[in-house]
C-alpha positions, 0 to 999 in steps of 0.5 A, a space after each residue: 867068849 864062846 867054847 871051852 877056855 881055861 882063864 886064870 886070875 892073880 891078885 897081889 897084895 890084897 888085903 881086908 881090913 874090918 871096919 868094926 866089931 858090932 852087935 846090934 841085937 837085931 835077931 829075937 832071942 839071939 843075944 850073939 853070944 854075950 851072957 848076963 850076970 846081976 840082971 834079969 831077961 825081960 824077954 828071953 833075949 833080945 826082942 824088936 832089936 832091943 834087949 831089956 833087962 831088969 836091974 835089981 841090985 848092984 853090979 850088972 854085967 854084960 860080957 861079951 863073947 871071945 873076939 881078938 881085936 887090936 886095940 890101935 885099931 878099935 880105940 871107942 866102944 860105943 853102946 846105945 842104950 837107955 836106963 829107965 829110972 833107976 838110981 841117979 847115983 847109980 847112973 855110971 856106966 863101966 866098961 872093962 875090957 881082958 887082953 892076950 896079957 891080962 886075961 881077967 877083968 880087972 879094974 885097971 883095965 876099966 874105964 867110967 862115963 856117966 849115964 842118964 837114967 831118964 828112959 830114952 835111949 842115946 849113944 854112949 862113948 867111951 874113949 880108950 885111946 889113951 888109956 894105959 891098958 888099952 893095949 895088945 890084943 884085945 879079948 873080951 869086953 864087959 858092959 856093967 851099964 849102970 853101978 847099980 838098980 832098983 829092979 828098973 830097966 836097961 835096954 841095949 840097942 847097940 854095942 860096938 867097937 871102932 876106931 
């Protein structure tokens, strides 16, 4: 419409729902805010879309950064990841996750699957939905990817959360 015009727009009841919490890992270097402990950086950081840390002992950990999810919204944390021969019998992998109520890691709120340790990478699941500490707001989540190492390799594809 030519010459000067004033328009005006009103939008009701819009609302924008997330449609997941994902980290994959895609920029060299740039970790996205998760912290290592009980590993060593191969690379400096995510490299290719990967992360690969060298498990020496026991109990690696990946924490993530803050974040403030609903747990009814986000019941599954997925991680796609491959374990490079260490141990079998460390071959477990557990997520802890803290909430607004529960502020630590703690191992009530916590939850095993196994994992293989052949090298290849696939997706891993992990269910909480009717998990008892799966509750409220959820505020950080912790990835120990395997018990424990033999100064072998993980490497991290993914990590997300979803319903």
């Amino acid at each position: 419409i030519p010459g000067l015009n004033d328009a005006e727009l009103q939008i009701r009841d819009l609302s924008l729902t997330a449609t997941g919490v994902r980290y994959d890992f895609d920029t060299d270097g740039d970790a996205e805010g998760w912290t290592t402990r009980g590993v060593t950086d191969v690379n400096n950081g995510p490299l290719g879309g990967r992360w690969q840390l060298n498990v020496p002992g026991s109990d690696p950990a990946l924490s993530s950064p803050p974040i403030l999810v609903d747990a009814a919204a986000y019941s599954k944390v997925f991680v796609a990841m491959a374990n490079d021969q260490n141990p079998a019998a460390g071959a477990r992998m557990q997520v802890f996750w803290t909430t607004a109520q529960s502020p630590a890691f703690n191992e009530a709120n916590s939850a095993w699957i196994d994992v293989s340790n052949d090298g290849t990478f696939a997706p891993y699941t992990v269910d909480l939905s009717a998990h008892p500490g799966w509750t409220g707001t959820i505020t950080q989540i912790r990835i120990d990817p395997i018990e424990y190492g033999d100064g072998h390799t993980i490497s991290i594809d993914m990590i997300a959360l979803a319903l």
